[in-house]
C-alpha positions in Angstrom: 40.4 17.3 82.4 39.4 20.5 80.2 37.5 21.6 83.5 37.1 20.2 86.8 33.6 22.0 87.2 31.2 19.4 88.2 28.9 21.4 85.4 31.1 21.0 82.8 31.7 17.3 83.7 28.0 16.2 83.8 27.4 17.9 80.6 30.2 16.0 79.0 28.7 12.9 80.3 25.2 13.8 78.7 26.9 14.7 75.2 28.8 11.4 75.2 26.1 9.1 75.9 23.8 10.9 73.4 26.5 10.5 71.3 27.0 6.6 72.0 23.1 6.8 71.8 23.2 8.2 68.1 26.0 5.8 66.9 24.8 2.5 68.0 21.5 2.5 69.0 19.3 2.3 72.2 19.2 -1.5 72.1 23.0 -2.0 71.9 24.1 1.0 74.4 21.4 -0.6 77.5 23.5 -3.7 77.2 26.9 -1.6 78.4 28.3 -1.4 81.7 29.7 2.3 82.9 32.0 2.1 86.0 32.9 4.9 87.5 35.9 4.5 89.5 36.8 5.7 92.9 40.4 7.2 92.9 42.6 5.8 95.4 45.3 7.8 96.9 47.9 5.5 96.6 47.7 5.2 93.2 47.5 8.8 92.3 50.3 10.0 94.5 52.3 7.0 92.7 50.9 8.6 89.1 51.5 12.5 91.1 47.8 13.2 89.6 46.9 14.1 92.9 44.4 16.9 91.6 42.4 14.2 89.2 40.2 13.3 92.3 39.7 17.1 92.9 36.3 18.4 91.3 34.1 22.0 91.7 30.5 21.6 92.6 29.0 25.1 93.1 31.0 26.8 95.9 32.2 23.6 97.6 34.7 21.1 96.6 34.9 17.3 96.2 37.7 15.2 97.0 36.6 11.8 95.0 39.1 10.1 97.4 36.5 10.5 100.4 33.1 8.4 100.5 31.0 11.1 100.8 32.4 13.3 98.0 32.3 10.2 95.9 29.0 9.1 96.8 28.1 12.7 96.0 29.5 12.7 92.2 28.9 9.0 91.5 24.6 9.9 92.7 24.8 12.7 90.0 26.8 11.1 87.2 24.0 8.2 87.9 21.3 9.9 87.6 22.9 12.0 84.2 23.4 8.6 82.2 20.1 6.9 82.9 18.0 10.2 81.9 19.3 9.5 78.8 19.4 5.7 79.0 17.6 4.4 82.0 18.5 0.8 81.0 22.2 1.2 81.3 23.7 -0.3 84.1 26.2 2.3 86.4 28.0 0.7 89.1 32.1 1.4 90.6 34.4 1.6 92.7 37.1 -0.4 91.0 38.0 -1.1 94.6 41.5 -2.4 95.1 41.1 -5.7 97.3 45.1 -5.3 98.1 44.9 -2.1 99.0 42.2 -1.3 100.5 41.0 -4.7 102.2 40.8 -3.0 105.5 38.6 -0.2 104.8 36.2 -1.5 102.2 33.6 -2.5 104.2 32.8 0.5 106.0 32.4 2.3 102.0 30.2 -0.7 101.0 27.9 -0.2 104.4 27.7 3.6 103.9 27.0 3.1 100.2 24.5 0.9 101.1 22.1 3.6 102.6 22.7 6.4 100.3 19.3 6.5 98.2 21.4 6.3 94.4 22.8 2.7 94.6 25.4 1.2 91.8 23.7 -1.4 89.6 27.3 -3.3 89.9 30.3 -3.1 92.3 33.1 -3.6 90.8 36.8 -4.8 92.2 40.1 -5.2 90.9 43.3 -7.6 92.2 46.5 -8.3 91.9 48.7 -10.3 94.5 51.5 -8.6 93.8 51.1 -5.2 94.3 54.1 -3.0 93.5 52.5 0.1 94.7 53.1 -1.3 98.3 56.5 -0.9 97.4 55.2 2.9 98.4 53.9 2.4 101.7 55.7 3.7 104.3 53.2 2.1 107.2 55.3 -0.6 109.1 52.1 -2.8 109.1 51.3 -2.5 105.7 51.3 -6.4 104.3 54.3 -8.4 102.0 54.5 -7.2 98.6 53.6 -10.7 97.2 50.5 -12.4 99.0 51.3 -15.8 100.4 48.2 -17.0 100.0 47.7 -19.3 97.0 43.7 -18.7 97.0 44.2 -14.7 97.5 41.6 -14.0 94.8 39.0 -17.0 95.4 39.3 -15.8 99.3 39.2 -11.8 99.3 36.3 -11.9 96.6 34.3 -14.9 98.5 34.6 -12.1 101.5 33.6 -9.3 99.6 30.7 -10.9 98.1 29.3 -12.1 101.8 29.7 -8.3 102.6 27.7 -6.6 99.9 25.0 -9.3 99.9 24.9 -8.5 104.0 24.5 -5.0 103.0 22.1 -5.5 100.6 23.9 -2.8 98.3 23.7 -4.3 94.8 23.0 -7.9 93.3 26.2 -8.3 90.9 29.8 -8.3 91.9 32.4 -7.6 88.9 36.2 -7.9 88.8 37.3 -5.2 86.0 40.6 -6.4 87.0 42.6 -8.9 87.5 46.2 -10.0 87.2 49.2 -11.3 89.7 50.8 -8.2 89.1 50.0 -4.7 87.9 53.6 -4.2 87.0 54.7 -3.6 82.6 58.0 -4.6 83.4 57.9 -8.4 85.6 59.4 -10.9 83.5 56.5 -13.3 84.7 53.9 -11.8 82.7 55.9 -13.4 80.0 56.2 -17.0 81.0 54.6 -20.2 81.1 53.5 -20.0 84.9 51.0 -17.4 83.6 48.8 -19.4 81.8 47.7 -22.6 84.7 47.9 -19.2 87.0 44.6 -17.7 85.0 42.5 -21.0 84.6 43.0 -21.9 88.2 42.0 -18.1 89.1 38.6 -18.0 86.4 37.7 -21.4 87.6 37.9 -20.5 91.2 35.6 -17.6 90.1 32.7 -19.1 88.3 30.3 -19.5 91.2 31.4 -15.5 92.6 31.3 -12.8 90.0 28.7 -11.7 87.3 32.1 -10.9 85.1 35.9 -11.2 85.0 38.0 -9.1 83.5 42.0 -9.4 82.9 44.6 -7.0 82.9 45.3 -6.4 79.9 45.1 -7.4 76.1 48.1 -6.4 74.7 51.6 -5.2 75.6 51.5 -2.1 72.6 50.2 -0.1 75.8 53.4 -0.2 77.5 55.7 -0.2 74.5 58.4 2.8 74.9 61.6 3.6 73.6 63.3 1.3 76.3 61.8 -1.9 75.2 61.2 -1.3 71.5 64.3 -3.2 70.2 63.0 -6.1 73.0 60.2 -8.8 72.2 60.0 -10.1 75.8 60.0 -7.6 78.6 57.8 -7.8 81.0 54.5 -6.9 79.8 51.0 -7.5 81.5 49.1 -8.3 77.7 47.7 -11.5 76.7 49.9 -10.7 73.4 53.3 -9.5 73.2 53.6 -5.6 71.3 53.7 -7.7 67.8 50.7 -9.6 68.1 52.1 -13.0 69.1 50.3 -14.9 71.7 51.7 -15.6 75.2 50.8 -19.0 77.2 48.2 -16.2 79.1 46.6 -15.8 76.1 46.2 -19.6 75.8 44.9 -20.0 78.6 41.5 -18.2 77.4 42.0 -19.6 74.3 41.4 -22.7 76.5 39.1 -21.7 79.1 36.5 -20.7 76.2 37.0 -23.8 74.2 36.8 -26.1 76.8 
């Protein structure tokens, strides 16, 4: 970030959306969706951005990786956007189900009485998780999730929580995917493509919106895997464009 002033960041948020505002219009900017993710520790220490979730507000400062702090910015960040565009939805955390299935609950209830509520609450999956491959916590679960209906299962639970909670209406994955990993040799095979249609399906009657992880494998092209078509990556399309049985599968799903 140029500045981790909370200032500076809020009036960065009012110059884009006015920006977005002047490009496309009020009618097509209300349809967006802004999430605005809580960072989880795990995953910066594995990134070593440690100080992304550390932000100045006046004389104090916010660790985004505490409730509170996060609450704190996402209320204000909220509240910015929908002065502008009070018809765009704001919603977050990007809560990781695999990570963070065991501590979830308490955020959602505490969320749930803060007077700025998100619009949406938004998770993100993967059943095997190589960031665990980090933990140093002898109880910390497999790396690979035994449990055939992991996704259908954890989000069927999460959705009884927030409706208990009575926090927000829609529940969105922004994520999904077996593995968050560019370099598993199973992103690029055929088990890939039954393994989304059997996870969307399962999903239908859950979540507002499902979205996978990712489009295209260009993102994770470097020199290591330049000279390779096949290696690993998590896109519906390999890094020249040609479509993998994943991509099929939507290709399917849609169709049918």
């Amino acid at each position: 970030l140029p500045s981790h002033d909370m200032a500076e960041i809020l009036k960065r948020y009012r110059n884009l959306i006015q920006h977005f505002l002047d490009r496309y219009g009020y009618d097509e900017v209300a349809k967006w969706k802004i999430e605005l993710w809580k960072p989880n520790t795990h995953v910066l220490e594995t990134i070593a951005q440690e100080e992304l979730a550390l932000l100045k507000l006046n004389d104090n400062q916010l660790d985004l990786t505490k409730t509170e702090d996060y609450l704190t910015f996402f209320s204000l960040i909220k509240q910015e956007i929908q002065g502008i565009i009070p018809d765009l939805e704001v919603g977050g955390s990007g809560i990781t189900l695999n990570l963070e299935k065991d501590s979830y609950k308490d955020f959602i209830q505490t969320w749930s009485v803060q007077k700025v509520k998100p619009d949406f609450i938004t998770f993100t999956a993967y059943s095997l998780d190589i960031l665990k491959q980090n933990f140093d916590n002898a109880d910390s679960q497999a790396l690979i999730s035994s449990d055939s209906n992991f996704l259908k299962a954890s989000l069927r639970e999460a959705k009884q929580i927030i409706e208990q909670a009575q926090l927000c209406s829609k529940l969105i994955v922004s994520e999904f995917n077996l593995t968050n990993s560019s370099r598993d040799i199973i992103n690029d095979s055929a088990f890939k493509g039954p393994y989304i249609i059997k996870n969307l399906l399962a999903l239908l009657d859950i979540c507002d919106l499902v979205g996978y992880w990712q489009f295209s494998d260009i993102s994770f092209t470097s020199f290591d895997v330049n000279e390779k078509e096949s290696f690993g990556g998590s896109g519906l399309i390999s890094k020249s464009g040609i479509a993998k049985p994943s991509f099929y599968a939507f290709d399917f799903v849609i169709l049918k």
